[in-house]
Predicted model as a PDB file, atoms N, CA, C, CB and O in Angstrom, pLDDT in the B-factor column:
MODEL        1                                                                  
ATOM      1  N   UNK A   1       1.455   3.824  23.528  1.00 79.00           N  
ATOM      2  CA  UNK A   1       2.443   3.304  24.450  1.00 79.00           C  
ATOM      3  C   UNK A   1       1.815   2.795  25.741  1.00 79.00           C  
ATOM      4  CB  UNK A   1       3.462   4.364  24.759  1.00 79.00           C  
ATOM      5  O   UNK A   1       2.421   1.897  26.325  1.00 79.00           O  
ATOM      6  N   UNK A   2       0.755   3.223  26.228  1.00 90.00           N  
ATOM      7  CA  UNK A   2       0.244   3.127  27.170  1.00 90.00           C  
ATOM      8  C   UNK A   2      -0.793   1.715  27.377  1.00 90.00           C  
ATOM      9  CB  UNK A   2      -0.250   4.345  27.230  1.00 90.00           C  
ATOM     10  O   UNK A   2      -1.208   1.379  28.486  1.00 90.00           O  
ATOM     11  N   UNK A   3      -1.163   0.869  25.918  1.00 95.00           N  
ATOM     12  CA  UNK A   3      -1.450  -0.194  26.023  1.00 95.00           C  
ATOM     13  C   UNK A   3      -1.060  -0.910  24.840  1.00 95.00           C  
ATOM     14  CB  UNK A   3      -2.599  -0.237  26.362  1.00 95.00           C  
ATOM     15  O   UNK A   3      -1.742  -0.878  23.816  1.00 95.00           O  
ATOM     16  N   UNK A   4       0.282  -1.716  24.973  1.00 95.00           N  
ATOM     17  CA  UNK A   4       1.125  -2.294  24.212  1.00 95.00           C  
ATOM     18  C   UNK A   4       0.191  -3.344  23.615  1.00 95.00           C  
ATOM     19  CB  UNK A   4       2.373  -2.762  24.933  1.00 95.00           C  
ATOM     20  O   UNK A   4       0.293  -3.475  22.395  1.00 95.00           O  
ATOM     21  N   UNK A   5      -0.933  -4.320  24.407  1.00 96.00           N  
ATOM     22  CA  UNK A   5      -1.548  -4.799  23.645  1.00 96.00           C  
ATOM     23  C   UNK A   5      -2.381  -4.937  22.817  1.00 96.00           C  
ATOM     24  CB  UNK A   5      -1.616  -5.070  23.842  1.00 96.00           C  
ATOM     25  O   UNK A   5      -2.749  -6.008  22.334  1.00 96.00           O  
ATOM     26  N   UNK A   6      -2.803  -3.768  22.541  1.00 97.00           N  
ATOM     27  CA  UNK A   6      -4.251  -3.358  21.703  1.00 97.00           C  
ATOM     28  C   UNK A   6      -4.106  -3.689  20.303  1.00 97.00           C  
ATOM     29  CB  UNK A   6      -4.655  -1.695  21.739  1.00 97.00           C  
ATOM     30  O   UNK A   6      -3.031  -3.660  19.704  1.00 97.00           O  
ATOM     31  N   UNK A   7      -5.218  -4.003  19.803  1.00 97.00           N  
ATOM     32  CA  UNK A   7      -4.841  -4.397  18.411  1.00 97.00           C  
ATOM     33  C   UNK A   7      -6.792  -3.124  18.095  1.00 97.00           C  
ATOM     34  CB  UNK A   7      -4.677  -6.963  17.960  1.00 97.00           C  
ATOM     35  O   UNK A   7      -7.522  -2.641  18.961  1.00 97.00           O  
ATOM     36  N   UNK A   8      -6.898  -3.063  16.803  1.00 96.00           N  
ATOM     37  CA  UNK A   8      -7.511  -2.546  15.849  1.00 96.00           C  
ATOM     38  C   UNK A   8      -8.169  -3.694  14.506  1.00 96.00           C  
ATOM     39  CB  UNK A   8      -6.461  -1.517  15.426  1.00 96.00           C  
ATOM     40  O   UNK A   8      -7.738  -4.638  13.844  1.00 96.00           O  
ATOM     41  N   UNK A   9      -9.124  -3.108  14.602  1.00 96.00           N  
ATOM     42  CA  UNK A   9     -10.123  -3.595  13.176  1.00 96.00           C  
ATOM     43  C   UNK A   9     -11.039  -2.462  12.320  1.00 96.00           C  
ATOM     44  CB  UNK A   9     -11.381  -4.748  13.749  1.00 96.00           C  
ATOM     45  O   UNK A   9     -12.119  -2.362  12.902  1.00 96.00           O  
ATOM     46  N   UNK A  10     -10.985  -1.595  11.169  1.00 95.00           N  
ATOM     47  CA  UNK A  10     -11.005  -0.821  10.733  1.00 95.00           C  
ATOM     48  C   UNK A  10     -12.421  -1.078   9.494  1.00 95.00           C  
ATOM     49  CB  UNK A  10      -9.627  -0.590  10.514  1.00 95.00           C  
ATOM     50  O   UNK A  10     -11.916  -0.922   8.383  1.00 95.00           O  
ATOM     51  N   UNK A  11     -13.806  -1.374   9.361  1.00 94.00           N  
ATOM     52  CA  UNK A  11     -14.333  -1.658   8.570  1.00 94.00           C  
ATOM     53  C   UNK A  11     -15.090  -0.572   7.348  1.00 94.00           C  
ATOM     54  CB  UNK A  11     -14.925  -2.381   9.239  1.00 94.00           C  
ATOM     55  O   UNK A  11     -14.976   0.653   7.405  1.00 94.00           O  
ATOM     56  N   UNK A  12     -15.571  -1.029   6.677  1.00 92.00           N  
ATOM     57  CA  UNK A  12     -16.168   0.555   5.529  1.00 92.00           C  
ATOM     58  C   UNK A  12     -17.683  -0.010   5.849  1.00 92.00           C  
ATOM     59  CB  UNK A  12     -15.607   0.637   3.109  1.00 92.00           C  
ATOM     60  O   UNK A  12     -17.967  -0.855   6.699  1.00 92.00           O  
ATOM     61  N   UNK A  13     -18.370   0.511   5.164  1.00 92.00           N  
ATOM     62  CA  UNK A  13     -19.454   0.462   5.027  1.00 92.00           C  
ATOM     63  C   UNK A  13     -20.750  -0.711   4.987  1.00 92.00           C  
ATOM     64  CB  UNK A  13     -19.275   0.990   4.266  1.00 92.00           C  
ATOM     65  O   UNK A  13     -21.959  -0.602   5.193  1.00 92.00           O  
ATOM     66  N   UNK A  14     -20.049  -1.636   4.693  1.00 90.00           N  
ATOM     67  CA  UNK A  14     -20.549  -2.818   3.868  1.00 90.00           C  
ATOM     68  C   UNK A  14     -19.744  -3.508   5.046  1.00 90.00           C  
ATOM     69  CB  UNK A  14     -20.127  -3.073   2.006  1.00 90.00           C  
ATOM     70  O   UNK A  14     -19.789  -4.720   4.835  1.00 90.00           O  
ATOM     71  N   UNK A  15     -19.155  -3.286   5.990  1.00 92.00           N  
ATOM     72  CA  UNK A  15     -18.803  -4.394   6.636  1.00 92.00           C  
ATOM     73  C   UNK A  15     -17.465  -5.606   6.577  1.00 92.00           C  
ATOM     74  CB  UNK A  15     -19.820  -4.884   6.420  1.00 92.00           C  
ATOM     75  O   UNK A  15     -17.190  -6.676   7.120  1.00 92.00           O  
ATOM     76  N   UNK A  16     -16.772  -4.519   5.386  1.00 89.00           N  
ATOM     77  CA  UNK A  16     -15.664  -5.325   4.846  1.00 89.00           C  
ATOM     78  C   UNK A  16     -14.462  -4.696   5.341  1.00 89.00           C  
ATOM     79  CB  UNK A  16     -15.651  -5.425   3.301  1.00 89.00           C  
ATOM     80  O   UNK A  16     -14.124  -3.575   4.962  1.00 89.00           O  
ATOM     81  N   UNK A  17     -13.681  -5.506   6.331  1.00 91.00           N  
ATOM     82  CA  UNK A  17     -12.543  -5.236   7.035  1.00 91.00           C  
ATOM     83  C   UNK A  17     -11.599  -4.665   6.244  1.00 91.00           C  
ATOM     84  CB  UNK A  17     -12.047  -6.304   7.634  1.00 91.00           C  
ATOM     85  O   UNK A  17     -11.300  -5.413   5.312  1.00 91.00           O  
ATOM     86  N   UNK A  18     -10.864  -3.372   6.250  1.00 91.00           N  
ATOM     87  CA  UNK A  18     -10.110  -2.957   5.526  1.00 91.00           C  
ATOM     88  C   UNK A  18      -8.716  -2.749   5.816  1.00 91.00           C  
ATOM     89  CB  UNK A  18     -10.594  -2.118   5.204  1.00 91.00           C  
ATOM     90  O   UNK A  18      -7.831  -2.625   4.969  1.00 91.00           O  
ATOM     91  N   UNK A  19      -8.495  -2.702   7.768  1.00 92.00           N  
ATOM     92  CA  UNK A  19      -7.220  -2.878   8.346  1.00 92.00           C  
ATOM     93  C   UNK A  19      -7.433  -3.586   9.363  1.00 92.00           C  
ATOM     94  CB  UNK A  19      -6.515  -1.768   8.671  1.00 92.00           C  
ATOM     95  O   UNK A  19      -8.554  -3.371   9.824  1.00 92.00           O  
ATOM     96  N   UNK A  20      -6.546  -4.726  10.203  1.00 92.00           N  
ATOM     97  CA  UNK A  20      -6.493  -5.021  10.990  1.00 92.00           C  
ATOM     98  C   UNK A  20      -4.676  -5.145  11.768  1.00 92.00           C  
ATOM     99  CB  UNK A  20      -7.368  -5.931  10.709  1.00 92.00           C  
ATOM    100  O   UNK A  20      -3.716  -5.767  11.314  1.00 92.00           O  
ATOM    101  N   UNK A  21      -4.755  -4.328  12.998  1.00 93.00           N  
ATOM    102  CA  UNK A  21      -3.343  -4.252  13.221  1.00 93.00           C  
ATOM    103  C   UNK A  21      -3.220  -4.610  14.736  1.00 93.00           C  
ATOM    104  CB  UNK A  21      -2.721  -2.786  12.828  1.00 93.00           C  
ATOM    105  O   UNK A  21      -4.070  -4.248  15.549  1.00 93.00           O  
ATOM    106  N   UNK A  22      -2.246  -5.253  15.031  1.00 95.00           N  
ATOM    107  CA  UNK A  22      -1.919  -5.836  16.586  1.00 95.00           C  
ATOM    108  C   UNK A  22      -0.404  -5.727  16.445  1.00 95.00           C  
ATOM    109  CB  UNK A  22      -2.500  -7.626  17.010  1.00 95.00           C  
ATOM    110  O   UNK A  22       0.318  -6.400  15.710  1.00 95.00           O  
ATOM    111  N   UNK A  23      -0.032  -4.682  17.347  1.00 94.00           N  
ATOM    112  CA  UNK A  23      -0.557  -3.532  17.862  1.00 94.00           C  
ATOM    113  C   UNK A  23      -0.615  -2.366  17.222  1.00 94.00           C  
ATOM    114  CB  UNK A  23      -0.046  -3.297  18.819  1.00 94.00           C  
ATOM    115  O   UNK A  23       0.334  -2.140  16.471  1.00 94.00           O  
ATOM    116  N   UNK A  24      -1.662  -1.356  17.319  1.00 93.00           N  
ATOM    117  CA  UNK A  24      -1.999  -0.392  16.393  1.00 93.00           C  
ATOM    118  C   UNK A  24      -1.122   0.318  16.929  1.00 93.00           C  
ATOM    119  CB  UNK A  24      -3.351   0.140  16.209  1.00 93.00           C  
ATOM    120  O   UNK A  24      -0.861   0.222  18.129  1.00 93.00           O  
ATOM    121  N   UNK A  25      -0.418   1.294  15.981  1.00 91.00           N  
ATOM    122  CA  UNK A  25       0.527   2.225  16.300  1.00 91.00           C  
ATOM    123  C   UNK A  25      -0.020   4.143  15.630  1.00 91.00           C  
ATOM    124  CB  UNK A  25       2.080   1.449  15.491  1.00 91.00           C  
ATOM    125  O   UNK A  25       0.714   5.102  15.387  1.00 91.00           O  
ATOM    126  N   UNK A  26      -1.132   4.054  15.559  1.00 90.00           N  
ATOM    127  CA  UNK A  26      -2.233   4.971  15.307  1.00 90.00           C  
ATOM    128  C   UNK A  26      -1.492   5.508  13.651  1.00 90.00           C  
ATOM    129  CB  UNK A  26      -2.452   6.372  16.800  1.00 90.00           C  
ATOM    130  O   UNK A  26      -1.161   6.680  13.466  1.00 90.00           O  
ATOM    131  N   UNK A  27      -1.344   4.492  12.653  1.00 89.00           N  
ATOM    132  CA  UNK A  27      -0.149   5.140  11.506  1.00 89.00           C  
ATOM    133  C   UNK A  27      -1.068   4.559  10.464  1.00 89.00           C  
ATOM    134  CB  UNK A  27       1.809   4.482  11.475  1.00 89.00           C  
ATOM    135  O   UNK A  27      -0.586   4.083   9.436  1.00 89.00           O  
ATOM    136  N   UNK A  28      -2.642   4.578  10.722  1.00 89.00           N  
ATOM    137  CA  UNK A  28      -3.199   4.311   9.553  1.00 89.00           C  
ATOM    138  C   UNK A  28      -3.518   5.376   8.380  1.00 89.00           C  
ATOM    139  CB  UNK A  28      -4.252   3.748   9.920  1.00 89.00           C  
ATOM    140  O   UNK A  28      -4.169   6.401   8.582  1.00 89.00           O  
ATOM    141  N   UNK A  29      -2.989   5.012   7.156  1.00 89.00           N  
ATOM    142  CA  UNK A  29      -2.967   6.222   6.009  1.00 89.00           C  
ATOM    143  C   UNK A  29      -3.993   6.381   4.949  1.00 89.00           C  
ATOM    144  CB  UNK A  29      -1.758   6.123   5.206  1.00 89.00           C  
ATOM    145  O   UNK A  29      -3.942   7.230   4.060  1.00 89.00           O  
ATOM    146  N   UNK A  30      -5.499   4.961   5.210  1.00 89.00           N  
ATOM    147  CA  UNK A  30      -6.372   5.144   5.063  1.00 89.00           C  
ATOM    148  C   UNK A  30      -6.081   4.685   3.142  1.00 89.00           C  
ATOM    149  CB  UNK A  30      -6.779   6.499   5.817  1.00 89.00           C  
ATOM    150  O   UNK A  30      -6.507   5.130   2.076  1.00 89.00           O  
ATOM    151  N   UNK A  31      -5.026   3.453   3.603  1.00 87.00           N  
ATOM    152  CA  UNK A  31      -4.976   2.377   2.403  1.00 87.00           C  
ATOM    153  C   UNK A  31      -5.536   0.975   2.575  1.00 87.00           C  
ATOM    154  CB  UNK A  31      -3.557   2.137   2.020  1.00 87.00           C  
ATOM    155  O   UNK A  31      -4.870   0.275   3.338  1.00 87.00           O  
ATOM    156  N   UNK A  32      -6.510   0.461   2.088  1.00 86.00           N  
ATOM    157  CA  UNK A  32      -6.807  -0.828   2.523  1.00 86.00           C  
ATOM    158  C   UNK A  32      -5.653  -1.562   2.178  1.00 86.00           C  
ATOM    159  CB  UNK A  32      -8.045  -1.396   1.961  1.00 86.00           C  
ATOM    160  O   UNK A  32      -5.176  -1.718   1.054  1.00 86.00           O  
ATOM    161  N   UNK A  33      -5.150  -2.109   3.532  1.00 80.00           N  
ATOM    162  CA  UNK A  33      -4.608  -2.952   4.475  1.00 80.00           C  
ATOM    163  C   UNK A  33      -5.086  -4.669   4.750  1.00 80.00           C  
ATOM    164  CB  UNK A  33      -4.851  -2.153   5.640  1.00 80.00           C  
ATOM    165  O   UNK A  33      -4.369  -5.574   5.177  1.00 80.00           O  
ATOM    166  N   UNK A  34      -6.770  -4.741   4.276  1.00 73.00           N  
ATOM    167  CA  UNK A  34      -7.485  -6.111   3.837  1.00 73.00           C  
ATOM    168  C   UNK A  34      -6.619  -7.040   3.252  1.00 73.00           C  
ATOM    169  CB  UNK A  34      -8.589  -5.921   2.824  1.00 73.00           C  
ATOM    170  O   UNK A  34      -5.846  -6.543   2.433  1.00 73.00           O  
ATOM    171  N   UNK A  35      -6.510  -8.405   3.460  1.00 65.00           N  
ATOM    172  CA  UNK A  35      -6.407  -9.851   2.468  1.00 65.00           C  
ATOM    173  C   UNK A  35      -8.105 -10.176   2.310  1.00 65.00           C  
ATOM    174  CB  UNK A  35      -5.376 -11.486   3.440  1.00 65.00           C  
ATOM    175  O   UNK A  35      -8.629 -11.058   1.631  1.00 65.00           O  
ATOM    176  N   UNK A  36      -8.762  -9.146   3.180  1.00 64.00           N  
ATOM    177  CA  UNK A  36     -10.114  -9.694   2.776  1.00 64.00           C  
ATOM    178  C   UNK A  36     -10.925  -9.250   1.384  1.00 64.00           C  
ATOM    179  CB  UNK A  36     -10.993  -9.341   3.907  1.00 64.00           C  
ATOM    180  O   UNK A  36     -11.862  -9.618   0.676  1.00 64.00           O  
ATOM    181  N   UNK A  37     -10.254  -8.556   1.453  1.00 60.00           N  
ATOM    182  CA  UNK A  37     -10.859  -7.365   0.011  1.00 60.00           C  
ATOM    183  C   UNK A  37      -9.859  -8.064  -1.294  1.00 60.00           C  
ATOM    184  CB  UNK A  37     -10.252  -5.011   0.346  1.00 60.00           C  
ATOM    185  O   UNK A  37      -8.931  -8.819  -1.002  1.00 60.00           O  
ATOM    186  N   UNK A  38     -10.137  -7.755  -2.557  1.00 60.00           N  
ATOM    187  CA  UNK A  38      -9.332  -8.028  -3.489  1.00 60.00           C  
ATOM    188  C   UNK A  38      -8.891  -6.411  -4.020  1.00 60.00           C  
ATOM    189  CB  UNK A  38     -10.075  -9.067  -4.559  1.00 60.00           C  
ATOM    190  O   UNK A  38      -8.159  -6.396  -5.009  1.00 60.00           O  
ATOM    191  N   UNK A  39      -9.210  -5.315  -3.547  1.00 57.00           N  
ATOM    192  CA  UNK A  39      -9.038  -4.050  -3.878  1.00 57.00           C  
ATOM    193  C   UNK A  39      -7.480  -3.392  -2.587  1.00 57.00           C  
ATOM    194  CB  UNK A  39     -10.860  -3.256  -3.682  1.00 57.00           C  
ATOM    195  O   UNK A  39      -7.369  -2.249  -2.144  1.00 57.00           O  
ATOM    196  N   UNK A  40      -6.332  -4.849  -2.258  1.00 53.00           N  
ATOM    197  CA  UNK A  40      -5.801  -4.302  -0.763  1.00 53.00           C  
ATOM    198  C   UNK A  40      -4.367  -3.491  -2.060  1.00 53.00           C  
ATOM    199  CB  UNK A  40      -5.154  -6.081   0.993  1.00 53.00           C  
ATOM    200  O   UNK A  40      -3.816  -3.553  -3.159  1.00 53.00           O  
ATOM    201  N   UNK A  41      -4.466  -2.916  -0.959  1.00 63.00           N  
ATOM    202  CA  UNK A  41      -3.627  -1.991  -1.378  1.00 63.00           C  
ATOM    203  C   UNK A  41      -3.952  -0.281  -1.993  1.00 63.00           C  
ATOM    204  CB  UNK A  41      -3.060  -2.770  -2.296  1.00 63.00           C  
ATOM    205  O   UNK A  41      -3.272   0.649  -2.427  1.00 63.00           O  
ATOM    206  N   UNK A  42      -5.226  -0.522  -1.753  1.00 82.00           N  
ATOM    207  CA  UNK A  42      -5.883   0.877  -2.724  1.00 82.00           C  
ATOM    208  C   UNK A  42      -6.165   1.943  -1.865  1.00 82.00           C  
ATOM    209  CB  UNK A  42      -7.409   0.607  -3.562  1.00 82.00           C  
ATOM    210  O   UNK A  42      -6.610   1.763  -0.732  1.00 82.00           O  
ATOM    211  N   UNK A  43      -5.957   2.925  -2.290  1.00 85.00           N  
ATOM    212  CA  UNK A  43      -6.329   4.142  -1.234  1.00 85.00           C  
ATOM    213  C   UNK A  43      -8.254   4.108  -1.207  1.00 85.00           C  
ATOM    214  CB  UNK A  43      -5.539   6.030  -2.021  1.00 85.00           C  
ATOM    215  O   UNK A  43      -9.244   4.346  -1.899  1.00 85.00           O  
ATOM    216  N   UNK A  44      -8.023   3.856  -0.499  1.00 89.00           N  
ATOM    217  CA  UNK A  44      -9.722   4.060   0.156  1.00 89.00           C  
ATOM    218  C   UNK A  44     -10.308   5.695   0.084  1.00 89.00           C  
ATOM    219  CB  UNK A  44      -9.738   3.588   2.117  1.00 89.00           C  
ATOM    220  O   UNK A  44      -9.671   6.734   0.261  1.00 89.00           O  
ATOM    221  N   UNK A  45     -12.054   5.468  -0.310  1.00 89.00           N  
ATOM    222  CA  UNK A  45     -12.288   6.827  -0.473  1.00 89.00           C  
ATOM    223  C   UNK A  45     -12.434   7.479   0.425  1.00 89.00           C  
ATOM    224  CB  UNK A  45     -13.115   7.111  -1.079  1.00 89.00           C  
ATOM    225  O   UNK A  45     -11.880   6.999   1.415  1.00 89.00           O  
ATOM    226  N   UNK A  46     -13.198   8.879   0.696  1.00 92.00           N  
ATOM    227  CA  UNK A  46     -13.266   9.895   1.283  1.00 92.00           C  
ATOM    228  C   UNK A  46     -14.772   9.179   1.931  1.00 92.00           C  
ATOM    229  CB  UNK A  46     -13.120  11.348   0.347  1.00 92.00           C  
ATOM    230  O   UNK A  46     -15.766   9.209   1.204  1.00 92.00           O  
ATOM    231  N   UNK A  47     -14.855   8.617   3.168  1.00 94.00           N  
ATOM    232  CA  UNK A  47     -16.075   7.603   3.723  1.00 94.00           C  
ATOM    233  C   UNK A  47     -16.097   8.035   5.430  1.00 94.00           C  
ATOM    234  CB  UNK A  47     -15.607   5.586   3.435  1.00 94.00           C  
ATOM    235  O   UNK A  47     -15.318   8.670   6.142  1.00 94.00           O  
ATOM    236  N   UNK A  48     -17.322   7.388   5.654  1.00 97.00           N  
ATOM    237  CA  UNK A  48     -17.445   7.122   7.192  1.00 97.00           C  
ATOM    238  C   UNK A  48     -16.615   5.522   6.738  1.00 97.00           C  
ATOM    239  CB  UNK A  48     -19.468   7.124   8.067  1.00 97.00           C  
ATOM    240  O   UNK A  48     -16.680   4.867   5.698  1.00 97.00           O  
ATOM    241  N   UNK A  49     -15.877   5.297   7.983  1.00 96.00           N  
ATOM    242  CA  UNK A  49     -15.191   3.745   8.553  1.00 96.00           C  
ATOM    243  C   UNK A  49     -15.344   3.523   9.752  1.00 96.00           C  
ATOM    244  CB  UNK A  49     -13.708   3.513   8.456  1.00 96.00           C  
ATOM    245  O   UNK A  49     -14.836   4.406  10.443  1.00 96.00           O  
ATOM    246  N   UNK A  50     -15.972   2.479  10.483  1.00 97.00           N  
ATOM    247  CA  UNK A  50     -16.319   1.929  11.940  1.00 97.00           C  
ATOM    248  C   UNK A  50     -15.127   1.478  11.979  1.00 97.00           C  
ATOM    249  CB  UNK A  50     -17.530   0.840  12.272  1.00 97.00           C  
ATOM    250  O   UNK A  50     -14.654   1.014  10.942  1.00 97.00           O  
ATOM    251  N   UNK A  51     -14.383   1.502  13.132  1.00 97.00           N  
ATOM    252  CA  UNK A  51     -13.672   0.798  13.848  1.00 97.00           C  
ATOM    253  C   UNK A  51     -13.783  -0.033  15.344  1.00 97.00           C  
ATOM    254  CB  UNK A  51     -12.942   1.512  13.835  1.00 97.00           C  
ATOM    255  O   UNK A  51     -14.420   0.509  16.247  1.00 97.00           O  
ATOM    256  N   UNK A  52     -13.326  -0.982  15.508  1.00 98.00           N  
ATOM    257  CA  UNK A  52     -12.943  -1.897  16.720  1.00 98.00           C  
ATOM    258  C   UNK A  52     -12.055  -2.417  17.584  1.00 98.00           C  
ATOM    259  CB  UNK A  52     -13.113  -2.569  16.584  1.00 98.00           C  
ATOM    260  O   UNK A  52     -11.518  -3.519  17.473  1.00 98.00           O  
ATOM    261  N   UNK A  53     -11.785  -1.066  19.066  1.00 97.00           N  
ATOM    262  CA  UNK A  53     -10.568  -1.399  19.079  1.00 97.00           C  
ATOM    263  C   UNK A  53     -10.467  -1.721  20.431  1.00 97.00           C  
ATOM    264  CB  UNK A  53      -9.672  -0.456  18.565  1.00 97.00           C  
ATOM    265  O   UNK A  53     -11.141  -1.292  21.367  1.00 97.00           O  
ATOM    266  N   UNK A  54      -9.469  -2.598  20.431  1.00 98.00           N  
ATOM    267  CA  UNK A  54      -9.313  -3.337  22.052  1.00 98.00           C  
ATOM    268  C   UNK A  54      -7.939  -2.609  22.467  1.00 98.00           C  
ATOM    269  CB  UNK A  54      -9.100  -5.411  22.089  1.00 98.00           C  
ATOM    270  O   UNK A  54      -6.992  -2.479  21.691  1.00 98.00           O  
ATOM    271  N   UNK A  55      -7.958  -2.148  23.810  1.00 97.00           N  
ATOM    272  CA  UNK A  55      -6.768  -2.004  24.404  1.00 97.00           C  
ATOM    273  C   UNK A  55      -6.049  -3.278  24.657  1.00 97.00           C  
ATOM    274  CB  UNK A  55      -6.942  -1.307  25.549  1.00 97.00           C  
ATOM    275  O   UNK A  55      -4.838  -3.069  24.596  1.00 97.00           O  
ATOM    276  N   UNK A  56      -6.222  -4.036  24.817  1.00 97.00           N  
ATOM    277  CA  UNK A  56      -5.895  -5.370  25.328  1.00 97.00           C  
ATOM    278  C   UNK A  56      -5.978  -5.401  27.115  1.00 97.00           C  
ATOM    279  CB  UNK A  56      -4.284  -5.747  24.723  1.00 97.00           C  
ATOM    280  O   UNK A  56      -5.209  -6.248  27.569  1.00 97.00           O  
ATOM    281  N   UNK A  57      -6.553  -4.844  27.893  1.00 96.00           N  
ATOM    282  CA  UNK A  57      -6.269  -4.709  29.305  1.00 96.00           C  
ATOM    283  C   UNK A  57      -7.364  -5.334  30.016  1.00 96.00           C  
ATOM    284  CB  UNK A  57      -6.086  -3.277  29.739  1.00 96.00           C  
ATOM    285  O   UNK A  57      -7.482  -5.435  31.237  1.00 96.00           O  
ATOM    286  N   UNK A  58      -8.291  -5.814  28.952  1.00 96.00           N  
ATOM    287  CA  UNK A  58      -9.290  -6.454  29.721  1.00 96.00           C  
ATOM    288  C   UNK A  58     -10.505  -5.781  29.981  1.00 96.00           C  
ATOM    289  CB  UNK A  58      -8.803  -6.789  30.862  1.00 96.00           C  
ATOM    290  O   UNK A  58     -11.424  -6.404  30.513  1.00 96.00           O  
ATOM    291  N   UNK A  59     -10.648  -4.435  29.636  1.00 97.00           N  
ATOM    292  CA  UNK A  59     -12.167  -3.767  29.046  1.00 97.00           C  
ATOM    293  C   UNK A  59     -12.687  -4.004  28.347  1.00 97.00           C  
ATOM    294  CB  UNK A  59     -12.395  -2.819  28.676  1.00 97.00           C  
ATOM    295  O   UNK A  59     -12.235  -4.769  27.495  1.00 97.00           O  
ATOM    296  N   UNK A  60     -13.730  -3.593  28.278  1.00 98.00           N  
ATOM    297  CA  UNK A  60     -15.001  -3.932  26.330  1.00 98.00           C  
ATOM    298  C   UNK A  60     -14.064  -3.033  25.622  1.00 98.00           C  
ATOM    299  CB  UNK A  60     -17.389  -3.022  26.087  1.00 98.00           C  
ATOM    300  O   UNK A  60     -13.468  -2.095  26.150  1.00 98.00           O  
ATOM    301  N   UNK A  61     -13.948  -3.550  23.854  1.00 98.00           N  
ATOM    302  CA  UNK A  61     -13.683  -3.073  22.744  1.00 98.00           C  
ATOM    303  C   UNK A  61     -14.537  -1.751  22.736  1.00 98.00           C  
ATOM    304  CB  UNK A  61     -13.924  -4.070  21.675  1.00 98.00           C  
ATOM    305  O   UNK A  61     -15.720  -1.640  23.057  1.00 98.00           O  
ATOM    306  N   UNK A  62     -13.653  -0.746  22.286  1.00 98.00           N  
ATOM    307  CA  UNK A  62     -14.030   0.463  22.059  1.00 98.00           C  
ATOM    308  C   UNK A  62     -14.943   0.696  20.614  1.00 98.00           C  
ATOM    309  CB  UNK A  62     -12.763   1.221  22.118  1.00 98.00           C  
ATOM    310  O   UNK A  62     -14.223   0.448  19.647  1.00 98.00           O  
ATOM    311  N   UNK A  63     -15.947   0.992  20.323  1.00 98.00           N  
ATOM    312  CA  UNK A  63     -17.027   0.860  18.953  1.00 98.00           C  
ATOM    313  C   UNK A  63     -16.738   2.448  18.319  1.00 98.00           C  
ATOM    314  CB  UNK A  63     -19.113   0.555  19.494  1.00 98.00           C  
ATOM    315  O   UNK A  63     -17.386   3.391  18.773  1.00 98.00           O  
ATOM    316  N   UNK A  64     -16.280   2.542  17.835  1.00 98.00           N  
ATOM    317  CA  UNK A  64     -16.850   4.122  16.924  1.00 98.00           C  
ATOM    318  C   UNK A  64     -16.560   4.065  15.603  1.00 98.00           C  
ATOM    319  CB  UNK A  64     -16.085   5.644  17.369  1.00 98.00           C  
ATOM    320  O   UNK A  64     -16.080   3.080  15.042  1.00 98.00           O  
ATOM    321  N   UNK A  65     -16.950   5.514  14.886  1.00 97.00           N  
ATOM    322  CA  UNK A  65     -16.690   5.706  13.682  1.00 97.00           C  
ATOM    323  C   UNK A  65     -15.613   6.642  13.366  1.00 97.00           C  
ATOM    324  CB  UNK A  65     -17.747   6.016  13.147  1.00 97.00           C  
ATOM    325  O   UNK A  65     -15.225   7.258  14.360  1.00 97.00           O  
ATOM    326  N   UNK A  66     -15.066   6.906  12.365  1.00 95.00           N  
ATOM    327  CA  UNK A  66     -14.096   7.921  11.778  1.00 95.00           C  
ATOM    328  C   UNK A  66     -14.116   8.209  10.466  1.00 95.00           C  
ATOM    329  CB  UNK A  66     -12.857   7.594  11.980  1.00 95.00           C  
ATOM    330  O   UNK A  66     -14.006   7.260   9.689  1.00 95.00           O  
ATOM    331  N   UNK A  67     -14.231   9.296  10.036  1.00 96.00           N  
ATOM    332  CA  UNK A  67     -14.457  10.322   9.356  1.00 96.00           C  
ATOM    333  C   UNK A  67     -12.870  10.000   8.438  1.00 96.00           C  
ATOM    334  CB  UNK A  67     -14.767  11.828  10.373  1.00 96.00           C  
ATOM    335  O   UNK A  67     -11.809  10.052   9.062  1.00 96.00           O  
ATOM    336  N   UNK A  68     -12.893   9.642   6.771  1.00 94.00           N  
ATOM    337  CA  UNK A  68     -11.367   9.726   6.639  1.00 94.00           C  
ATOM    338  C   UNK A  68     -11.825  11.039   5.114  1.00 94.00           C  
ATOM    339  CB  UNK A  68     -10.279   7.674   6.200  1.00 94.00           C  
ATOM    340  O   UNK A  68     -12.746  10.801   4.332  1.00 94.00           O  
ATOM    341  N   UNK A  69     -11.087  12.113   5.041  1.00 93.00           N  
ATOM    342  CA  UNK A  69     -11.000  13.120   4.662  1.00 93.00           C  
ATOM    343  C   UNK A  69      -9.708  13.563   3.886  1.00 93.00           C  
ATOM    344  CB  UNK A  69     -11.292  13.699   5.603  1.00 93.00           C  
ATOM    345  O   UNK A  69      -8.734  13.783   4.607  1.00 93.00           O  
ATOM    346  N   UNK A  70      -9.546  13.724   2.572  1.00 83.00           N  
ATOM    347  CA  UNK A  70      -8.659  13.397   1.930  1.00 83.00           C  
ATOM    348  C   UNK A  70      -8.375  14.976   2.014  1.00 83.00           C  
ATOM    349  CB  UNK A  70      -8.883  12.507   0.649  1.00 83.00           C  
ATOM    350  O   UNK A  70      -9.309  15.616   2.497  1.00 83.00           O  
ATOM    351  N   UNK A  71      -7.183  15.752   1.606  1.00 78.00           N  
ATOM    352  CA  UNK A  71      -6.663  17.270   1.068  1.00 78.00           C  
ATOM    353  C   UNK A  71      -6.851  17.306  -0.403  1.00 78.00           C  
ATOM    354  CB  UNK A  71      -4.976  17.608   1.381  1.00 78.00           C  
ATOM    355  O   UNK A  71      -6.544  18.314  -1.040  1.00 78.00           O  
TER     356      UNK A  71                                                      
ENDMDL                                                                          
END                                                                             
């Protein structure tokens, strides 16, 4: 809520974009979300994923990784 404009870019391993959302509403369920991939729609495995995310406010894009961990 606090930065309405931020959007998100979510990549795997290889560099292949798997979500991209404007504005991220932090409700990713760790399904590729890609038109870049031909695998969209698939639950993605148990991986490290880099993400890229801009608040939109006019700072540098935030760089990290995330851990997605299935039950």
């Amino acid at each position: 809520n606090l930065y309405p404009n931020n959007s998100i870019r979510i990549f795997n391993r290889w560099g292949e974009q798997v979500l991209e959302s404007s504005p991220y509403n932090n409700d990713w369920d760790g399904i590729n979300k890609s038109s870049t991939i031909k695998l969209q729609g698939n639950v993605l495995d148990q991986d490290t994923y880099f993400y890229v995310l801009d608040l939109g406010n006019g700072d540098a894009p935030i760089k990290k990784y995330i851990e997605l961990i299935r039950n």
